[in-house]
N, C-alpha and C positions, 0 to 999 in steps of 0.2 A: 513911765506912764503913771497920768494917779489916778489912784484905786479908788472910783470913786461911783454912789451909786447913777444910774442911768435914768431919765427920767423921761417919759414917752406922752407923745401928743396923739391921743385917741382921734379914729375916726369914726364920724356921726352916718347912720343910714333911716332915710326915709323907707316905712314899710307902711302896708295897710291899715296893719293893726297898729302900728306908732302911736304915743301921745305926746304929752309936754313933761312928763314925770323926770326926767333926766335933766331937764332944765332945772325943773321944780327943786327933786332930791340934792342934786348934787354942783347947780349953781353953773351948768356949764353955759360959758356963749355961745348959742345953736338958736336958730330962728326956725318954725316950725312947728304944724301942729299933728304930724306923723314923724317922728323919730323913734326909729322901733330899737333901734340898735347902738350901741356903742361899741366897738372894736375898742377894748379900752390897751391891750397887749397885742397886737399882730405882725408878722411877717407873711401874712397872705397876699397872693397879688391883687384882691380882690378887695383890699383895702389894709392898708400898709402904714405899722406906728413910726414916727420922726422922733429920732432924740431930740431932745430938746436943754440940752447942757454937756457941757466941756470936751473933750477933746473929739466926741465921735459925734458933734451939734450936727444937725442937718442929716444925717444917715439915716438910713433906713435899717429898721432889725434886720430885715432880708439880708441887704451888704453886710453888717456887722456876722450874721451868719457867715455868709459864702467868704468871707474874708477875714474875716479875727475871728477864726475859730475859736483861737484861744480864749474866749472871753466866757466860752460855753464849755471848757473843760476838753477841748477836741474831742467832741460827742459826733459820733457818725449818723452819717442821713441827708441827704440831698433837701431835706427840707425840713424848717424850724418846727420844732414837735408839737407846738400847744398857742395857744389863741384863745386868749379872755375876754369876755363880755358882758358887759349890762344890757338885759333887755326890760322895755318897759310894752307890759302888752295892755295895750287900751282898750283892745279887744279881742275877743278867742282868736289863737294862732290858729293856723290850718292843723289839721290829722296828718301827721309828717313820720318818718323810719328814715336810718341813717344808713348806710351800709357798712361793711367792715373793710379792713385794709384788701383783704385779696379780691372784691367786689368791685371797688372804688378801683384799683389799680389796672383792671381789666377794663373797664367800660365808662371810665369816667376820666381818662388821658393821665393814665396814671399817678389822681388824688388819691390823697390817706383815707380810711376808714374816719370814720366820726361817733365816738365815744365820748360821751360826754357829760355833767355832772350841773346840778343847780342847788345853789344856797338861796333860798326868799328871803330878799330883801325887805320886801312890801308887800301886803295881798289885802284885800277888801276882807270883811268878816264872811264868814261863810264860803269863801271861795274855795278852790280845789282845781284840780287839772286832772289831764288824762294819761295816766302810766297804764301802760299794758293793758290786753284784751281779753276775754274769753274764751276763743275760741279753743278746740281741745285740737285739732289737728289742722294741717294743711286745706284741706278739703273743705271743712268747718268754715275755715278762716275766710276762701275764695266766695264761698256760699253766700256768707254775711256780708259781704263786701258788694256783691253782686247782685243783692236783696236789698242794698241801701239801708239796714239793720243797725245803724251805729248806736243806737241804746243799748239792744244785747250785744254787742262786737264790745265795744268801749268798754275800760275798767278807769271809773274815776275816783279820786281820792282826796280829801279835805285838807287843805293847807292851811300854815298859819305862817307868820314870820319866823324867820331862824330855823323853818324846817331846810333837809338837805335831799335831796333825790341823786343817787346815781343813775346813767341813763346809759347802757352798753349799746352798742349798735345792733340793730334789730330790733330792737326797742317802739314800740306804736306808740307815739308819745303828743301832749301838745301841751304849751302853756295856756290858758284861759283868763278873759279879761280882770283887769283889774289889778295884775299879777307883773311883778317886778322881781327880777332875778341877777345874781350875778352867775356867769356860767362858763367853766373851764372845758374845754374840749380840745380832741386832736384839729391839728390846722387843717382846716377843713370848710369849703363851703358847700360840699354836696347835700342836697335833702331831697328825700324823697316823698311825693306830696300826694298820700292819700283820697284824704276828703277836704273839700273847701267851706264847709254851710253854702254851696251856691252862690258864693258871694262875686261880684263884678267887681273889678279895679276900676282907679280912677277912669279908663274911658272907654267902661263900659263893655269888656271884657271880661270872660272867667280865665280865671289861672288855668296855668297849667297843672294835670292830674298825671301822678306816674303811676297808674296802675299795677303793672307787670312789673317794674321795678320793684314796685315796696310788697307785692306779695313773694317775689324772689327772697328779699334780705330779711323781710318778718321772723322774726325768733317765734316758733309754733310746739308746744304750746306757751307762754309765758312765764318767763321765772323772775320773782317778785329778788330782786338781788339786793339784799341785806347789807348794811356795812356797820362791820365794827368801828365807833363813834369813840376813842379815848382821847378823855381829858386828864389837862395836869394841871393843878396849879404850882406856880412858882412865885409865893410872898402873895401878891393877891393881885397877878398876874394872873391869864386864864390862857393854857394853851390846847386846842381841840383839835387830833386828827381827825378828819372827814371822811376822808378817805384813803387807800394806797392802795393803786394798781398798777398794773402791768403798764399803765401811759401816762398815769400822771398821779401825785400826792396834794390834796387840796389839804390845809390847814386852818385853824378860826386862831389869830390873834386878838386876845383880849387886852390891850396894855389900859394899866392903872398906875404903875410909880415905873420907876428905871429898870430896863429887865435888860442883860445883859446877854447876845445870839452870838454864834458864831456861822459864817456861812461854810458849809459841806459840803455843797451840794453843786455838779456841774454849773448852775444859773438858779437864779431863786426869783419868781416874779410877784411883785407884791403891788395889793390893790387895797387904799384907805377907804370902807365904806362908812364908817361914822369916826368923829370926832377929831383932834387934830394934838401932832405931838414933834416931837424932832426924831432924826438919824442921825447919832454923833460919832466919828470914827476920828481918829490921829486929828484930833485938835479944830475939824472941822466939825460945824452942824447944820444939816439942810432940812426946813421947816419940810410937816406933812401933814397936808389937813385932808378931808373929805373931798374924795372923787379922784386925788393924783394915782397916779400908775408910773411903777417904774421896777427896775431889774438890778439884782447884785449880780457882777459877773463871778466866774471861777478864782478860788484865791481872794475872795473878799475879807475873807479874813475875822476877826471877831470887831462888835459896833455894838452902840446903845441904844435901842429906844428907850425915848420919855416921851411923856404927856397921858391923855386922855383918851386914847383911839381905841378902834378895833381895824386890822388887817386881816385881808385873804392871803393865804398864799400858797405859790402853787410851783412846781417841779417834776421832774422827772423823774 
């Protein structure tokens, strides 16, 4: 079999808050003037990445899961761990909380918890989102919520580009307009949908609100969770943990000249958000420019980047 990297065909979603940014940024052919989402790495049933070269063309990550384990290091789990995205929010998401795995596995058909992590890609000057709350206890929390209080409930915070927010489940969270992310998480589509600004959908409809859910899963009081950020350079190469937890390790590649990786790691998912370079392993090279998405399996072995880029990437 050749070892060789996988390269996946992102799926597009229409949301409320969608814009045309994903076209704009990253050149995709999508027609549309709500495209909120990109599934740019998934095996969720709920929108599912297609390789899109060589021996495993046409497959779905899901089947390559359930079926060539071996390509993921035979990592156990009835379901592929993690699920990458770009989102473009054109306008304030909803007031959302995620639950955790024994939450989700109980009352939601036995989905994973959602933990999950945002790099900003793009943000208007001034912008900012909403991490965490105020409130000092349970009680507090119900009160504010019940009072329609979201200026004192909400805790908002100034964003610029290249910040990174970790987001654990529990978490009262929302992106706000104007605001472009890429965002690694457990595979997962459960959210739990606080507040809406009262807004109607296309026909004239309010969303759905999960009340009782998201004060169930709300982490009370708030804890502002810190991550150790290290960087390394290699030659004038730039390599940045983001983060490493318990579900996933995000990383910032910076490439500038030929930097030389080896893969370690059960699967290694990687995501080109600026500029464009190659992947060179045993005598072949596959071009990589801005916006592809694709995966080293287990036993990939050592390869070269060149060019110009910067890469996410993300693991277990």
């Amino acid at each position: 079999m050749k070892n060789e990297p996988l390269f996946l065909q992102p799926v597009f979603k229409d949301r409320i808050w969608g814009g045309k940014k994903l076209q704009m940024m990253f050149d995709y052919d999508i027609e549309g003037n709500q495209v909120g989402e990109c599934w740019a790495i998934s095996a969720h049933k709920n929108g599912e990445s297609i390789v899109m070269n060589g021996v495993y063309k046409g497959k779905t990550l899901s089947e390559l899961w359930n079926k060539n384990r071996e390509l993921f290091g035979h990592l156990q789990g009835d379901k592929f761990p993690l699920l990458v995205k770009i989102l473009d929010a054109n306008a304030d998401l909803s007031i959302q909380v995620h639950p955790n795995d024994i939450y989700a596995n109980e009352y939601e058909n036995g989905e994973l918890g959602k933990t999950e992590c945002w790099y900003v890609l793009d943000c208007e000057e001034d912008s900012e989102l909403i991490y965490g709350h105020h409130a000092k206890t349970k009680e507090e929390l119900v009160e504010m919520i019940n009072n329609k209080l979201w200026d004192k409930l909400l805790r908002k915070v100034k964003i610029k580009k290249g910040d990174f927010f970790y987001v654990p489940s529990g978490t009262i969270h929302a992106l706000c307009k104007g605001t472009v992310v890429l965002e690694v998480q457990q595979s997962s589509d459960t959210t739990y949908r606080l507040y809406d600004y009262d807004r109607k959908d296309q026909n004239g409809q309010y969303r759905d609100l999960h009340i009782k859910q998201s004060i169930d899963v709300s982490t009370v009081p708030f804890t502002n969770t810190k991550t150790s950020i290290i960087k390394k350079e290699i030659n004038s190469n730039i390599i940045t943990t983001l983060i490493s937890s318990e579900f996933f390790t995000v990383k910032k590649y910076e490439i500038n000249e030929a930097f030389t990786c080896e893969q370690i790691n059960p699967f290694c998912l990687y995501s080109v958000i600026e500029g464009n370079g190659t992947l060179e392993k045993d005598g072949e090279k596959y071009i990589l420019s801005k916006g592809m998405h694709f995966f080293l399996p287990d036993k990939f072995g050592e390869f070269v980047f060149n060019g110009k880029m910067t890469c996410m990437v993300a693991h277990v």
